[in-house]
TIDRENVEX-239591 format. One record per residue (C-alpha): z, x, y; residue in one letter; residue number from 1. Coordinates in Angstrom, 3 decimals. Example, Ala and Ser with C-alpha at 12.3 -4.5 7.8 and 13.67 -1.06 7.14 Angstrom:
// TIDRENVEX-239591
node z=7.800; x=12.300; y=-4.500; type=A; seq=1
node z=7.140; x=13.670; y=-1.060; type=S; seq=2
END
This chain:
// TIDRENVEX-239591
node z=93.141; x=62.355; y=94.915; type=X; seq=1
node z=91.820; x=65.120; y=93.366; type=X; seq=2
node z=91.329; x=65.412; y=89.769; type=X; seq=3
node z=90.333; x=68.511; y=87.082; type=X; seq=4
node z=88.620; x=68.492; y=83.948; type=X; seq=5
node z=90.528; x=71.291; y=81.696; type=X; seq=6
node z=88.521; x=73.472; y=78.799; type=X; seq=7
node z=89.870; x=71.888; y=75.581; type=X; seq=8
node z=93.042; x=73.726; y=74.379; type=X; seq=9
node z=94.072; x=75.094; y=78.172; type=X; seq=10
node z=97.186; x=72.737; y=79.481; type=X; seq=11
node z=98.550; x=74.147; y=83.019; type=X; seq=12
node z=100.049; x=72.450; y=85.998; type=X; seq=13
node z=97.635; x=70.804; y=88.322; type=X; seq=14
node z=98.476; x=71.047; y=92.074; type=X; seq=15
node z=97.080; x=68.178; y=93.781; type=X; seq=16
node z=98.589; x=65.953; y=97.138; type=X; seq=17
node z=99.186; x=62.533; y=95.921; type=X; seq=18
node z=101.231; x=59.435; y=98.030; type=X; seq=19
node z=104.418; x=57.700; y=96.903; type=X; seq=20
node z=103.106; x=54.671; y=96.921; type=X; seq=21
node z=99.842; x=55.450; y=95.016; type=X; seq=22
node z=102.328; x=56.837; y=91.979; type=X; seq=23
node z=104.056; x=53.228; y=92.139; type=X; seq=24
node z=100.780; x=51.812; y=91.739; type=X; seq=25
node z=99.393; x=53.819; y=89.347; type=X; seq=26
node z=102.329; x=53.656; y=87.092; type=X; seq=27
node z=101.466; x=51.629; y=84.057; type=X; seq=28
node z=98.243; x=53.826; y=83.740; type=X; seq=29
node z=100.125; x=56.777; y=83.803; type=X; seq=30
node z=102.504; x=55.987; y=80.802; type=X; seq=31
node z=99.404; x=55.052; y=78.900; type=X; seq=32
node z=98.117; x=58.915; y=79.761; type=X; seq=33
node z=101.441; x=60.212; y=79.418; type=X; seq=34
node z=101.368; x=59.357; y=75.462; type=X; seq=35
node z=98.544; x=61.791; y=74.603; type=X; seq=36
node z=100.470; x=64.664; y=76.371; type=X; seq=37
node z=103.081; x=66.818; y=74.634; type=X; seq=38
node z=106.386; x=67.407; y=75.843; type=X; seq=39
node z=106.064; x=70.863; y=77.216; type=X; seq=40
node z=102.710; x=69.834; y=79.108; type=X; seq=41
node z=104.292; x=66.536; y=80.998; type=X; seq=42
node z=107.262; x=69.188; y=81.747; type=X; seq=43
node z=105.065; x=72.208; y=83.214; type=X; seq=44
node z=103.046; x=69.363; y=85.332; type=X; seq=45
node z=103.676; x=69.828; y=89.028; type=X; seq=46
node z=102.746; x=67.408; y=91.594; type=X; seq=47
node z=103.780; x=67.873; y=95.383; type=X; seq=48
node z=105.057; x=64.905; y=97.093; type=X; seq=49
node z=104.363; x=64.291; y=101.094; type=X; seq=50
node z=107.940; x=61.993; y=101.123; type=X; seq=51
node z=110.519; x=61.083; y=99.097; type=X; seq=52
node z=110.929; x=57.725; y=98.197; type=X; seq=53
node z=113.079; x=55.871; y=99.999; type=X; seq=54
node z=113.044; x=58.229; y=102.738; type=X; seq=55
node z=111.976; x=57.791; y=106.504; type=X; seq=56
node z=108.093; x=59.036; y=106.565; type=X; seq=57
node z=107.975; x=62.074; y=109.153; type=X; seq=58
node z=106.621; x=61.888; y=112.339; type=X; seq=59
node z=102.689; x=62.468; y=112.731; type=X; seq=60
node z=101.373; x=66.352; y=113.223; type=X; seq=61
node z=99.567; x=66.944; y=116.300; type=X; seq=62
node z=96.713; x=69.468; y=114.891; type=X; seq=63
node z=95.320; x=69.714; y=118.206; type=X; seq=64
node z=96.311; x=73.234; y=119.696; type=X; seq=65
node z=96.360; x=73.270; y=123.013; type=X; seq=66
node z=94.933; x=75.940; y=125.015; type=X; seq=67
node z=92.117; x=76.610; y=122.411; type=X; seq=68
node z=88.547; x=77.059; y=122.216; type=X; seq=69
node z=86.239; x=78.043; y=119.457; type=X; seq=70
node z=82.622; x=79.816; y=119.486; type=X; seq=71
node z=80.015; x=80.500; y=116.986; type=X; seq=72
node z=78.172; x=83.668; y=115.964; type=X; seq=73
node z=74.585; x=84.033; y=114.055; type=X; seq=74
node z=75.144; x=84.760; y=110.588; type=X; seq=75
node z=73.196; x=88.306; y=109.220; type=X; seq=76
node z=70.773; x=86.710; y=106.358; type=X; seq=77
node z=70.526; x=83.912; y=104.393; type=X; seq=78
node z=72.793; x=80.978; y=104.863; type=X; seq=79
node z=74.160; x=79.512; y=102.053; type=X; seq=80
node z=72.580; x=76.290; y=100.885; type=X; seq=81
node z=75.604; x=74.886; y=98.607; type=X; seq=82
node z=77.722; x=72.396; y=99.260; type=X; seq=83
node z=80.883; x=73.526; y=100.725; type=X; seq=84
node z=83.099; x=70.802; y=99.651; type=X; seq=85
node z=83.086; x=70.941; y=95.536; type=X; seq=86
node z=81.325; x=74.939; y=95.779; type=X; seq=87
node z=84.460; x=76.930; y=94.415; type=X; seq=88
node z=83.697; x=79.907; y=95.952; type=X; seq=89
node z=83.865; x=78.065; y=99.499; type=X; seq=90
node z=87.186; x=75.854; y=98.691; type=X; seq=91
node z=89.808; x=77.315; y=96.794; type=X; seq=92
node z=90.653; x=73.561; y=96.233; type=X; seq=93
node z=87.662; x=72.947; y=93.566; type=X; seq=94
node z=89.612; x=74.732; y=90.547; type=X; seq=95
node z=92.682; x=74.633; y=92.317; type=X; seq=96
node z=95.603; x=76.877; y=91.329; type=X; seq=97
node z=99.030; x=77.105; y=88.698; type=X; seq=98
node z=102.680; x=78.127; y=89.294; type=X; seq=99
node z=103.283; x=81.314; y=87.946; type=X; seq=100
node z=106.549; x=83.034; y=86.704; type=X; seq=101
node z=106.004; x=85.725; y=88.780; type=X; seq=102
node z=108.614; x=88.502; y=91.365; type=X; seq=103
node z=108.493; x=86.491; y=94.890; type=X; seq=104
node z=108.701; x=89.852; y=96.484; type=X; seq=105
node z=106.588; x=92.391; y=97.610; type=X; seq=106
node z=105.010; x=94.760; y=95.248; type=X; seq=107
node z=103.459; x=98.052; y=95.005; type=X; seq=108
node z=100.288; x=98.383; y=93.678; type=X; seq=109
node z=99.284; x=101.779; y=94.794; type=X; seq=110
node z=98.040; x=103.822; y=97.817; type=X; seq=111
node z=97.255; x=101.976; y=101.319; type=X; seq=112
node z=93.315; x=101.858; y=100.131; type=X; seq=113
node z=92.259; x=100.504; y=103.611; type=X; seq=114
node z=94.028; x=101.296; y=106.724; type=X; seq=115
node z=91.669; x=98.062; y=108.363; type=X; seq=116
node z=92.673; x=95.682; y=106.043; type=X; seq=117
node z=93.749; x=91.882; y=106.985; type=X; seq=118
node z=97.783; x=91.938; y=107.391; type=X; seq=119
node z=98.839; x=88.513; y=106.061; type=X; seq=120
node z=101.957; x=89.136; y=108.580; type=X; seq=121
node z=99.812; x=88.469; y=111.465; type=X; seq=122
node z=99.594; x=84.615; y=110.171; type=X; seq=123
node z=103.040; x=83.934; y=111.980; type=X; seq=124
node z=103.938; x=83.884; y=115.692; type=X; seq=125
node z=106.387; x=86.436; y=114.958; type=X; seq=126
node z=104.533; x=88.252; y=112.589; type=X; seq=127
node z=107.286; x=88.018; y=110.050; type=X; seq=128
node z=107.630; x=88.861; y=106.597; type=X; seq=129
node z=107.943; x=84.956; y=105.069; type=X; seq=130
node z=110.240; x=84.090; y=102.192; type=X; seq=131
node z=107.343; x=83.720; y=99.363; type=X; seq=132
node z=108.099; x=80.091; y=97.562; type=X; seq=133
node z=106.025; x=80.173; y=94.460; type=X; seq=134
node z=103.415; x=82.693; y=93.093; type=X; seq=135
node z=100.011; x=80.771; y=91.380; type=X; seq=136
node z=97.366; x=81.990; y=89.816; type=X; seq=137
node z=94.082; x=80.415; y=90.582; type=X; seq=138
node z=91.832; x=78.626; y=87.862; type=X; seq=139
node z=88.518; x=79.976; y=87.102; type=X; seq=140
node z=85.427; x=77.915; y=87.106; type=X; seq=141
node z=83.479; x=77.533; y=83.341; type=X; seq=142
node z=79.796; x=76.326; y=84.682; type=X; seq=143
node z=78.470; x=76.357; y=81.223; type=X; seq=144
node z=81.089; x=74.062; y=80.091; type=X; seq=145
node z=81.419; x=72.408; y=83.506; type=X; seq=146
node z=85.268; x=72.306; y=83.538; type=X; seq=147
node z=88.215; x=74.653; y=84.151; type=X; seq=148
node z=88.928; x=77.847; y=82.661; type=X; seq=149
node z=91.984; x=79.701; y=82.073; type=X; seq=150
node z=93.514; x=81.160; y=85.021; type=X; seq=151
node z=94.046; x=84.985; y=83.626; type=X; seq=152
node z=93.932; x=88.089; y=86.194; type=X; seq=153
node z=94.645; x=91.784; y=85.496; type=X; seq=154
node z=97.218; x=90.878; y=88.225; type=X; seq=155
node z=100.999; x=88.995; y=88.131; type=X; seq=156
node z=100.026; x=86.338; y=90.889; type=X; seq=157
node z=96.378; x=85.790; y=93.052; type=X; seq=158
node z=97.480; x=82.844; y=95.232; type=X; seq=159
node z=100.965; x=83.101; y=97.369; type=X; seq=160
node z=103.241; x=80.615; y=98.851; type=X; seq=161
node z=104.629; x=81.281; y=101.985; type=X; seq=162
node z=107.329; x=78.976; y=103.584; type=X; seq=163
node z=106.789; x=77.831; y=106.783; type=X; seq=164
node z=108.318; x=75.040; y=109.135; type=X; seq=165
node z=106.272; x=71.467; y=109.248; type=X; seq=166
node z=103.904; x=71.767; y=112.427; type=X; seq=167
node z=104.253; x=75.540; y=112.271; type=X; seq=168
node z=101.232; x=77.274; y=114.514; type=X; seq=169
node z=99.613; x=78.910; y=111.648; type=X; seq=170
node z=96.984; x=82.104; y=112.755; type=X; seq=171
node z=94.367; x=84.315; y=111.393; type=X; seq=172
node z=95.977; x=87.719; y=110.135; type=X; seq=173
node z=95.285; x=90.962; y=111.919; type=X; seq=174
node z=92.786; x=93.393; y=110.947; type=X; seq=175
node z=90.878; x=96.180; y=111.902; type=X; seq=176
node z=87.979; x=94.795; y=112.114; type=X; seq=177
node z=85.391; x=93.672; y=114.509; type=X; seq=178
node z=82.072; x=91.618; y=113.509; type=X; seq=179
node z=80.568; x=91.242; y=117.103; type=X; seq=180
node z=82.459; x=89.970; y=120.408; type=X; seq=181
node z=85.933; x=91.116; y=119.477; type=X; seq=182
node z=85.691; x=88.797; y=116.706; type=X; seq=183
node z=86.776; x=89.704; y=113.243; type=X; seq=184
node z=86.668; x=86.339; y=110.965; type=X; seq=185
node z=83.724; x=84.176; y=110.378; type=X; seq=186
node z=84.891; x=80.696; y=109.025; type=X; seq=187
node z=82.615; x=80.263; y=105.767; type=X; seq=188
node z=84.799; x=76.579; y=104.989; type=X; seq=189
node z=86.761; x=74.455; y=107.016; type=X; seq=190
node z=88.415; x=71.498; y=105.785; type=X; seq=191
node z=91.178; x=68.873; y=107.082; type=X; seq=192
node z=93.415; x=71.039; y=105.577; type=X; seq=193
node z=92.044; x=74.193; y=104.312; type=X; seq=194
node z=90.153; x=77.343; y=105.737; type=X; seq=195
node z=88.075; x=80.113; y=104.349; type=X; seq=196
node z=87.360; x=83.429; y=106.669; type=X; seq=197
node z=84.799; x=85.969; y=105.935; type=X; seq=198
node z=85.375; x=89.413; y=107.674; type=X; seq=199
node z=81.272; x=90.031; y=108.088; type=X; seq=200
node z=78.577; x=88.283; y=109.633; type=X; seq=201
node z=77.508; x=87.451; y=106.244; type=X; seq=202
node z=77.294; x=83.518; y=105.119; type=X; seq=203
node z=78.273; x=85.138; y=101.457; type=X; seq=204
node z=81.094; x=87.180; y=99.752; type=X; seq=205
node z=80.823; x=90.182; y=100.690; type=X; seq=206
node z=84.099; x=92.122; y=101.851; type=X; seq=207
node z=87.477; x=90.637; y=102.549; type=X; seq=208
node z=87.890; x=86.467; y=101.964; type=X; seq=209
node z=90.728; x=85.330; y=103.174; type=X; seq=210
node z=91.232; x=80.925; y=101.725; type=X; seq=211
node z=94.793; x=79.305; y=103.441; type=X; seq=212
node z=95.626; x=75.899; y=101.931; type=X; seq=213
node z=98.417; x=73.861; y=103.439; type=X; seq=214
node z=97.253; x=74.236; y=107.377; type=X; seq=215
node z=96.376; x=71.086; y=109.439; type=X; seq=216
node z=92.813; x=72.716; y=110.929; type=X; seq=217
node z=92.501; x=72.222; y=114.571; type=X; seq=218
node z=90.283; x=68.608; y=114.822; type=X; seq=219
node z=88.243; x=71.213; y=117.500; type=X; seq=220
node z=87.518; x=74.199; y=114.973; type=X; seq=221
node z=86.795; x=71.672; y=112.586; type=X; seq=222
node z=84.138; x=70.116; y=114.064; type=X; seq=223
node z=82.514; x=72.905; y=115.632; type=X; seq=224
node z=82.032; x=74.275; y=112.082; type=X; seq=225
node z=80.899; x=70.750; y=110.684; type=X; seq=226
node z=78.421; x=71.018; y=113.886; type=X; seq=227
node z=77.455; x=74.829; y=112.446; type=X; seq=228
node z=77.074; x=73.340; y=108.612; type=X; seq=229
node z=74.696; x=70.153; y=109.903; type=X; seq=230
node z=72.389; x=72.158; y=111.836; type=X; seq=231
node z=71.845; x=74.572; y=108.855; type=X; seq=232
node z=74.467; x=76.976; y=109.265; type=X; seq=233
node z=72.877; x=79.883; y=110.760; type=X; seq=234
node z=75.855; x=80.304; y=113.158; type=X; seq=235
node z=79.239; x=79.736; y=112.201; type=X; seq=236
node z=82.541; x=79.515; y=113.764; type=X; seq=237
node z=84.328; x=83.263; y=114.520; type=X; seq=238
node z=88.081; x=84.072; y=114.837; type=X; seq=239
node z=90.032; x=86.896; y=116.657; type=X; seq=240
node z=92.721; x=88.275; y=114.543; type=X; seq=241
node z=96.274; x=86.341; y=115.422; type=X; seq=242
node z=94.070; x=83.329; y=116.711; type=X; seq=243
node z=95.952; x=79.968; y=116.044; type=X; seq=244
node z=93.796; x=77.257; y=113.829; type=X; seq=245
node z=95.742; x=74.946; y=112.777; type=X; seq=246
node z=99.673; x=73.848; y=111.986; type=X; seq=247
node z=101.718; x=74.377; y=108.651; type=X; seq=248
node z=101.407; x=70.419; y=106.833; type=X; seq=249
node z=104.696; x=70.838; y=105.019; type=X; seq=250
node z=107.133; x=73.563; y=104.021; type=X; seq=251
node z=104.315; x=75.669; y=102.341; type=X; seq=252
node z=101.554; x=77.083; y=102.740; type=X; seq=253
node z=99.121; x=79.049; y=99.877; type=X; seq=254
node z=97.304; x=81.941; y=100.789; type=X; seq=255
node z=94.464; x=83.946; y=98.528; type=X; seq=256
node z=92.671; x=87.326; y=99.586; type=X; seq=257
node z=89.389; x=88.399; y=97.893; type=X; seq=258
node z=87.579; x=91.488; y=97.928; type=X; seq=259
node z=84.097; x=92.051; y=97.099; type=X; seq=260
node z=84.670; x=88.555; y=94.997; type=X; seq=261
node z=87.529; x=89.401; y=93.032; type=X; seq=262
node z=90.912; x=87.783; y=93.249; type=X; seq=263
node z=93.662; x=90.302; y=94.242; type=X; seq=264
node z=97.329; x=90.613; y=94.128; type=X; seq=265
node z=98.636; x=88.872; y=97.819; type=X; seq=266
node z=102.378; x=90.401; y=97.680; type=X; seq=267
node z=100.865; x=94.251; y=97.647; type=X; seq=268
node z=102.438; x=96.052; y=100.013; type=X; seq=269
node z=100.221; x=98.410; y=100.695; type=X; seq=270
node z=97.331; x=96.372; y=100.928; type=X; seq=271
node z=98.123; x=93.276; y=102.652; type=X; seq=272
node z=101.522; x=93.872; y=104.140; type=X; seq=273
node z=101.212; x=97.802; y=105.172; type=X; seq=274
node z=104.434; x=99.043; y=106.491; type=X; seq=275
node z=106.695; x=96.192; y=104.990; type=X; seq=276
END
């Protein structure tokens, strides 16, 4: 289980994936914590079961696409020397991410900026517009207090929930552009169930970053980039735009764009879903 360290005074919903049976067993420690929390922070507290109690468990996802194959391109510059799984600029699942009382509908924030940018529609065999299930906003890492900051953006929402069907083929979303080979995605992060794609050859943050929570990674993708990462990382794993990676885990799945570094607004219309 995952756990976060908040600044002293911030209270927000933490999103971690926990069992059934570990609640049941951690239940007399909990009421112990639950007695220094106030009322409105044990309400506001969100925590995503797998099952319900009680009910039948669901059948076992097969993450293994078939039909698949994954390749590797050099990286331009440095590689990054960090470690990918607690760097939060690699996993969105370091500071992790709030529910948000914000519009589950597309907005407009403007002029169509970029004509090449990633369309998040392209994540779906059919290329649909999803229903959007909750709007977050992701927490922002405090290194000088090494814990978790507030979670405030100039925009309503910077992480998006998308509903899917369990076992889902989930897919890289269309863009314009091309890094070498027809490819347009490098993957900077791959976890068991989390991704991170870089349009550039660049092991850094330059550009469009694309993180996707939720998605069972393809056991094959996955270890081709834990192959890349091992031997130093100067090659990673590279996408096409539409190529499958993985399978929805639940009914969810949380999406986050970043440009240049900064957090943006998912639902735009004109940026991410041109045309919708």
């Amino acid at each position: 289980m995952r756990t976060f360290q908040l600044c002293s005074g911030r209270a927000a919903r933490l999103i971690v994936p926990v069992l059934v049976m570990a609640l049941a067993l951690a239940g007399a420690a909990a009421a112990q914590t639950d007695d220094t929390q106030t009322d409105a922070a044990r309400a506001k507290r969100r925590i995503f079961l797998p099952v319900a109690a009680g009910n039948p468990l669901p059948p076992p996802l097969n993450c293994d696409l078939p039909n698949t194959s994954y390749t590797s391109l050099s990286i331009a510059g440095e590689p990054l020397s960090v470690n990918p799984d607690t760097h939060p600029n690699l996993n969105l699942g370091v500071c992790g991410y709030a529910e948000v009382d914000a519009p589950l509908r597309l907005v407009e924030l403007g002029p169509v900026h970029d004509p090449r940018a990633p369309q998040l529609p392209g994540m779906f065999g059919d290329r649909r517009t999803p229903a959007f299930t909750n709007a977050y906003q992701r927490y922002r890492w405090d290194a000088n207090r090494n814990c978790l900051n507030d979670y405030s953006s100039q925009w309503e929402a910077t992480v998006l929930g998308m509903g899917v069907t369990r076992g889902e083929t989930i897919y890289t979303p269309d863009s314009g552009y091309d890094i070498g080979g027809d490819y347009e995605y490098l993957v900077l992060y791959a976890g068991e169930t989390d991704l991170t794609l870089h349009i550039g050859r660049e092991d850094e943050f330059f550009g469009y970053v694309i993180h996707i929570d939720g998605v069972c990674t393809d056991p094959d993708l996955l270890a081709l980039y834990r192959q890349n990462h091992a031997a130093g990382r100067g090659s990673l794993p590279a996408l096409r735009g539409h190529q499958a990676f993985g399978v929805a885990v639940g009914s969810e799945i949380q999406v986050a764009v970043r440009d240049t570094g900064s957090f943006m607004d998912p639902r735009s219309r004109n940026d991410w879903w041109q045309g919708r």
